[in-house]
C-alpha positions in Angstrom: -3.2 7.0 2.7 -3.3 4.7 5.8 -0.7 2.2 6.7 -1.0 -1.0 7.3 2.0 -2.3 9.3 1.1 -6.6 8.3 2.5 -5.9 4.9 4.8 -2.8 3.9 5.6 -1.3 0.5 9.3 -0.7 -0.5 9.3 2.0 -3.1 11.9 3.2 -5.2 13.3 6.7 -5.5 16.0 7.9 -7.6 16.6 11.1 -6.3 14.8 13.6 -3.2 12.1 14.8 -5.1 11.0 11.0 -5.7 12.0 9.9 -1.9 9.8 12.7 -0.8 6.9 11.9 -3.4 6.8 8.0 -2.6 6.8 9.4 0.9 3.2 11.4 0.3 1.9 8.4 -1.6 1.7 6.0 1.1 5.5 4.3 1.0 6.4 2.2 4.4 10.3 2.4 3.2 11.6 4.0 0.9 14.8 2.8 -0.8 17.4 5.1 -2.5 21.3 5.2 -3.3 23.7 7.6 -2.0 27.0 8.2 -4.5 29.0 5.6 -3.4 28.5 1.6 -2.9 25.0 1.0 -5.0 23.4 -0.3 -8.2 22.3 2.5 -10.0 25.4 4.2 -10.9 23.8 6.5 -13.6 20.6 7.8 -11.0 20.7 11.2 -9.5 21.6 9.5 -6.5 21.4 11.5 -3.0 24.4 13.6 -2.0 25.1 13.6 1.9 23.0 16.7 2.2 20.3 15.3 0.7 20.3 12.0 2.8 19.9 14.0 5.7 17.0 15.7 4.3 15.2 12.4 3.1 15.6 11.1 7.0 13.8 14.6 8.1 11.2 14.4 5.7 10.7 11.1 6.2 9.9 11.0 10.1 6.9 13.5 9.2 5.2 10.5 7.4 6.5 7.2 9.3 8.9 6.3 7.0 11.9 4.4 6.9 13.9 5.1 4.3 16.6 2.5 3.1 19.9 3.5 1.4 21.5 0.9 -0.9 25.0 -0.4 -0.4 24.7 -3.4 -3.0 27.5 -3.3 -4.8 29.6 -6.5 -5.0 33.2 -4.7 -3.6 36.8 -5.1 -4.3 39.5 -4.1 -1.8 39.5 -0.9 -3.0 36.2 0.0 -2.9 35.5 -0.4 0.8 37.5 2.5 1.1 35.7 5.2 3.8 32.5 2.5 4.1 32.9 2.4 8.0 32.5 6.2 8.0 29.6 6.4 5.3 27.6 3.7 7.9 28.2 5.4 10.4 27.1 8.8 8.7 23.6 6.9 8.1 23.4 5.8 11.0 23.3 9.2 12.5 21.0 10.6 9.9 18.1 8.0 10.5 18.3 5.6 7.9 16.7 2.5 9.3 18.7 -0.4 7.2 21.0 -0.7 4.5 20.3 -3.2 1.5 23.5 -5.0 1.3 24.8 -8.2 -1.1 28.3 -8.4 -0.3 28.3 -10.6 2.9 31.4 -9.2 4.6 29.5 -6.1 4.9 27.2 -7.6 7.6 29.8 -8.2 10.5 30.8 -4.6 10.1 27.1 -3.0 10.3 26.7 -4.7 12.9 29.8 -3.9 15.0 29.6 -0.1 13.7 25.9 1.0 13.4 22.4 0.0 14.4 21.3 0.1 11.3 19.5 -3.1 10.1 20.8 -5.6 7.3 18.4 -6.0 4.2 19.7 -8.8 2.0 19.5 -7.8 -1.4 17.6 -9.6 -4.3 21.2 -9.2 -6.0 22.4 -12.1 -3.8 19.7 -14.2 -5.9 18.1 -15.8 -2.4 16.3 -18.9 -3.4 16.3 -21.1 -0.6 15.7 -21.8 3.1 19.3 -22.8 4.0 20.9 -20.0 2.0 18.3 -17.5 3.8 19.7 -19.4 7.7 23.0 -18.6 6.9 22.5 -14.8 5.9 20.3 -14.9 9.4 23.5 -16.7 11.1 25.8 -13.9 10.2 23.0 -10.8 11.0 21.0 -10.3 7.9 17.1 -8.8 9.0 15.4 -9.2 6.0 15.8 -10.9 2.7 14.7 -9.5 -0.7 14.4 -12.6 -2.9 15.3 -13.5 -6.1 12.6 -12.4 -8.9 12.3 -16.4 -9.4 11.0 -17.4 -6.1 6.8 -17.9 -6.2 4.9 -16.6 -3.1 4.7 -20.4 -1.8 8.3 -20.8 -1.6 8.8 -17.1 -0.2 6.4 -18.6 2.7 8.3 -21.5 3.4 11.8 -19.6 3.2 10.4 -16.8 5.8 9.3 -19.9 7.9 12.2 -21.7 7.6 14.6 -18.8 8.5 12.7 -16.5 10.8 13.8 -13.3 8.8 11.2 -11.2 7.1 10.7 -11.6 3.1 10.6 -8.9 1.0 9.5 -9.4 -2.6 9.1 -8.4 -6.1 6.0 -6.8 -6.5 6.2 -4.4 -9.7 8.6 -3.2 -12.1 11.0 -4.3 -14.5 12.3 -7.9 -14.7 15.7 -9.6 -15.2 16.6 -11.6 -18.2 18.6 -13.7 -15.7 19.2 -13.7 -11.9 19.5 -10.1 -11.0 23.0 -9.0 -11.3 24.2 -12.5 -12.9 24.4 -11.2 -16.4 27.7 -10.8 -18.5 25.9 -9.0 -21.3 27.3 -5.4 -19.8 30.7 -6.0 -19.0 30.7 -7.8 -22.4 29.9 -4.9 -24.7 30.3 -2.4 -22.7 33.1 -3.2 -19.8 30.0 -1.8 -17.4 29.7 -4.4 -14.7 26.3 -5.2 -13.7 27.4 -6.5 -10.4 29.1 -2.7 -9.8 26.1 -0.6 -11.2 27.1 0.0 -14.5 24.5 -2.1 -16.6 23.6 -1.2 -19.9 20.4 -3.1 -19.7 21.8 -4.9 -23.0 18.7 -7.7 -22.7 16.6 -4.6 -24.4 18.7 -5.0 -27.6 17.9 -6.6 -30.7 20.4 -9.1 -31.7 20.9 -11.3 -34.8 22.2 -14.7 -35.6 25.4 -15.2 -38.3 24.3 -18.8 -38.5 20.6 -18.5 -38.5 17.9 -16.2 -38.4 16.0 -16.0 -34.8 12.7 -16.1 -34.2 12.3 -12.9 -32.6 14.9 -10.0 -33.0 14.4 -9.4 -29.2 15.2 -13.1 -27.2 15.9 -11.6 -23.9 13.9 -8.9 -23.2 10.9 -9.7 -20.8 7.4 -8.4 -20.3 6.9 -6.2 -16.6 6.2 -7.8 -13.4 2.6 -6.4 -12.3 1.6 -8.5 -8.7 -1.6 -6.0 -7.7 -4.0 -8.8 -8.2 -2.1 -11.2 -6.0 -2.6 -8.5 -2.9 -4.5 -11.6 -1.0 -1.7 -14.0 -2.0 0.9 -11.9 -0.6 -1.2 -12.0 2.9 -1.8 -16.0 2.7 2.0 -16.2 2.2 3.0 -14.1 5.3 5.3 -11.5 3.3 6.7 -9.0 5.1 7.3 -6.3 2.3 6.3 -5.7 -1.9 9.2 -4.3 -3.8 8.0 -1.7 -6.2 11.0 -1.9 -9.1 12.2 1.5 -10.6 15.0 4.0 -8.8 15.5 5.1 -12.6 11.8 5.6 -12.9 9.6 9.0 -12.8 7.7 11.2 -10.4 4.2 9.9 -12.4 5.6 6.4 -11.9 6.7 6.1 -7.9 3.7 7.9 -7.3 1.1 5.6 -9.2 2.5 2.5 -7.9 2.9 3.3 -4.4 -0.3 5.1 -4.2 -2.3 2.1 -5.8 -0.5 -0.9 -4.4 -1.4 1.3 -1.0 -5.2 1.5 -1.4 -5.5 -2.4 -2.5 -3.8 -3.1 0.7 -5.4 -0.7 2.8 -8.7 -1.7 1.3 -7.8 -5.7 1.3 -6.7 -5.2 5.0 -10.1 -3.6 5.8 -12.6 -5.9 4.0 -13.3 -3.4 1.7 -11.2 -4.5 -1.6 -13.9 -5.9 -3.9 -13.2 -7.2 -7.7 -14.2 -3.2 -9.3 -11.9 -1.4 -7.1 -9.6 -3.9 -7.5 -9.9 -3.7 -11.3 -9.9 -0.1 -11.1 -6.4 0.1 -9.1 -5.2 -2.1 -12.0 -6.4 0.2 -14.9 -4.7 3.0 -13.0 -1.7 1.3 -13.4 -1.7 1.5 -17.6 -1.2 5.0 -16.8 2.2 5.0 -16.6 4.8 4.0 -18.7 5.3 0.1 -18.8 5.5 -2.8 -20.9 3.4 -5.6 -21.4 2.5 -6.9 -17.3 2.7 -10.3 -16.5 2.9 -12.0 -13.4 6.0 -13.5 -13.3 7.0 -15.8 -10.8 4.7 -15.1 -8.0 2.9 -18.3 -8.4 4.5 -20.4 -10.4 8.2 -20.0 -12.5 7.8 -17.4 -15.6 8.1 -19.4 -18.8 8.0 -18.3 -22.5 5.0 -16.0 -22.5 7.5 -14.1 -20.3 9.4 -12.6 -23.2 8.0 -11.0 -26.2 6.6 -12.6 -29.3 7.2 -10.0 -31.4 9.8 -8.1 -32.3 8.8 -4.4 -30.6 9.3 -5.6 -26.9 11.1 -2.2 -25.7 8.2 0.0 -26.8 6.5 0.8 -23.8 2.6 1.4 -23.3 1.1 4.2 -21.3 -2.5 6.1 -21.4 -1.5 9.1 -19.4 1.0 12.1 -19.6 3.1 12.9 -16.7 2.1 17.0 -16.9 3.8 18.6 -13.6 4.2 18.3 -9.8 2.9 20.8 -7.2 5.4 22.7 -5.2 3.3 24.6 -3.0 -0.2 25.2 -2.0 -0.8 29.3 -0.1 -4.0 30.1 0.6 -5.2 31.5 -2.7 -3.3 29.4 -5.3 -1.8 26.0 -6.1 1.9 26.6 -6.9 2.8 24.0 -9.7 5.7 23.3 -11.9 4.9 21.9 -15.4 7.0 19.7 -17.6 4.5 20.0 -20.3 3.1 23.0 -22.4 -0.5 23.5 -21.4 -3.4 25.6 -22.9 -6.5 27.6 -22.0 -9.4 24.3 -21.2 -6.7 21.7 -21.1 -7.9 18.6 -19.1 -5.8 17.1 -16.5 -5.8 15.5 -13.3 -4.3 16.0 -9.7 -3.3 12.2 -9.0 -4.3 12.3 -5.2 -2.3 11.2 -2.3 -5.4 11.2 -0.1 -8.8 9.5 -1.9 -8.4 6.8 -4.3 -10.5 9.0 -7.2 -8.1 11.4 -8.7 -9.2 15.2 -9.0 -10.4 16.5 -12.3 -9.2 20.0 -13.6 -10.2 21.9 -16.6 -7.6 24.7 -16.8 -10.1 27.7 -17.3 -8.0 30.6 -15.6 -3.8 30.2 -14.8 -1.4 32.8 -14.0 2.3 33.5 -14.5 4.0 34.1 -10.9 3.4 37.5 -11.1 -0.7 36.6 -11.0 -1.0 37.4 -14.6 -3.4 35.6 -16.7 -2.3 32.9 -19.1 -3.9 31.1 -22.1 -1.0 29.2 -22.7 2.0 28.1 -21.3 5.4 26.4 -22.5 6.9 23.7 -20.7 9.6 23.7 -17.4 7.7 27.1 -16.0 5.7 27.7 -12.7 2.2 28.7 -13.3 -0.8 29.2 -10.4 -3.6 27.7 -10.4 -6.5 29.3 -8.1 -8.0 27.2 -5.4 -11.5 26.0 -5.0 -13.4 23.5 -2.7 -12.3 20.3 -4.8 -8.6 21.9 -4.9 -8.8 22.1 -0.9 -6.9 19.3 0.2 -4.1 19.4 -2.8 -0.6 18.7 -1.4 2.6 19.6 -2.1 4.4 17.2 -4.2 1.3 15.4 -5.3 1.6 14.9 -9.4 -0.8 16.0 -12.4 -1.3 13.9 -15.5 -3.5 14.3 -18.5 -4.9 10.6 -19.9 -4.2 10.4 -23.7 
């Protein structure tokens, strides 16, 4: 996919495989925890190793990946951070996404790593945004509940790029701001423990409530608003979901790519649009909305009914290539697969995703298959349309 520099995407990955996936897809930055200082204490978050093979990987595509030091720290937890900085610093890690604001002064007396505000911080305003620029802050990631006008006029305002929301899971308050966790759980939200407790279903002692689900919102989905995002001089689109799968980082970076790509070129008409939004239902996801993007979400954000955690998808995440020889396409499946199966290589290269009837597959010792069972490697033999198949691109079967 071709990069446009006028508007980045900021994708999410959980672990390397997904760093290197959103990387293939079209990603600009890619964010991702290491095992100390970020949200998303119960992701398979990077080990140092692994950091330093994200930052290889990553210079092979033009990305800059992002590591997430967002926790809201005691004392005691800012043990070894001047190391760990520096440590990214030396692997390649262009900024760090920080919310604790006396984290600034020592990036930028220890590293040359740049300061991403993150959304945690719940950014709002123009004054609040000029004071994170006084102190060294880069960028801001705003709060979910800031619309694309008032992005605008907070980037203008404070001469610090704006990254926002552009997909994913929403907040039932301001990101991070929510007692539920620590409440039933003593997890703290602010310290990466949430236990998302807005999905729940709750009751009433004194009443009975209208919907068994009150907090649980709808997904964010901005892909329509590609032009808006342009008009409003953002600097980045946030895709939402480090907990998220392969099938997942790679849809929404690859799509959210090609509508920018093809916006940026003059090419983006209302079919291909609508067609990068239908690829989207693929993947797991509840109902989209579009949040606060142009104006503040109200009650249709939340579900009217009482099934609000079920989520929707019309495709099967099947497998992920690991390699590509001459002869054969090396894949890994995570479903069980049979003689004339239908799936589909989701490409990282053409916005029209390669169709595959599985006729002929072999074991790894080139015998022939008619079935297989899932978590095995099976080959698949090349042809012309199988040509240009990467490693680490996914395969899905629509259902």
């Amino acid at each position: 996919m071709k990069k446009n520099n006028k508007l980045q995407i900021v994708a999410p990955a959980g672990d390397l495989l997904r760093f290197k996936i959103a990387c293939i897809y079209g990603a600009d930055n890619v964010y991702f925890s290491g095992q100390k200082y970020g949200l998303r204490a119960a992701a398979n978050n990077l080990c140092d190793e692994e950091i330093i093979e994200a930052c290889n990987f990553a210079k092979k595509y033009g990305v800059k990946p992002l590591v997430t030091v967002n926790a809201i720290m005691h004392d005691k937890d800012l043990d070894g951070i001047v190391e760990y900085l520096k440590f990214l610093d030396k692997c390649g890690v262009y900024a760090v996404i920080v919310a604790d604001p006396g984290l600034i002064p020592i990036i930028k007396k220890h590293t040359k790593l740049k300061a991403h505000i993150s959304t945690q911080t719940s950014l709002l305003n123009s004054y609040t945004a000029k004071m994170w620029k006084s102190i060294g802050a880069d960028r801001i990631v705003l709060a979910r509940e800031v619309t694309l006008s008032e992005a605008k006029k907070i980037g203008t305002d404070s001469g610090l790029e704006v990254e926002v929301f552009g997909h994913g899971a929403m907040c039932m308050s301001y990101s991070g701001k929510c007692g539920l966790s620590t409440y039933l759980s003593k997890r703290d939200a602010n310290r990466g423990g949430c236990i998302q407790a807005c999905r729940f279903s709750y009751e009433c002692k004194d009443k009975p409530l209208m919907h068994k689900h009150p907090f649980s919102s709808k997904d964010l989905c901005g892909l329509k608003y590609i032009d808006k995002y342009f008009e409003n001089n953002v600097a980045a689109i946030k895709i939402e979901g480090r907990m998220k799968s392969p099938f997942y980082v790679a849809t929404t970076t690859k799509n959210y790519r090609q509508a920018i790509d093809e916006f940026q070129n003059g090419t983006l008409t209302k079919s291909k649009l609508s067609k990068l939004q239908k690829n989207l239902n693929l993947i797991p996801h509840r109902d989209y909305f579009e949040g606060s993007l142009l104006k503040l979400a109200g009650e249709k954000s939340v579900y009217p009914d009482n099934l609000p955690t079920q989520e929707n998808a019309k495709a099967l995440f099947i497998g992920l290539v690991l390699d590509v020889t001459d002869e054969f396409i090396v894949i890994k499946n995570f479903q069980a697969l049979n003689n004339q199966d239908k799936i589909k290589i989701l490409s990282s290269t053409t916005l029209n995703d390669i169709k595959l009837t599985l006729n002929k597959f072999y074991d790894i010792k080139k015998n022939l298959l008619e079935s297989v069972r899932q978590e095995q490697v099976i080959l698949i033999k090349k042809d012309k349309k199988l040509e240009n198949v990467k490693p680490f691109e996914i395969l899905y079967k629509e259902i």
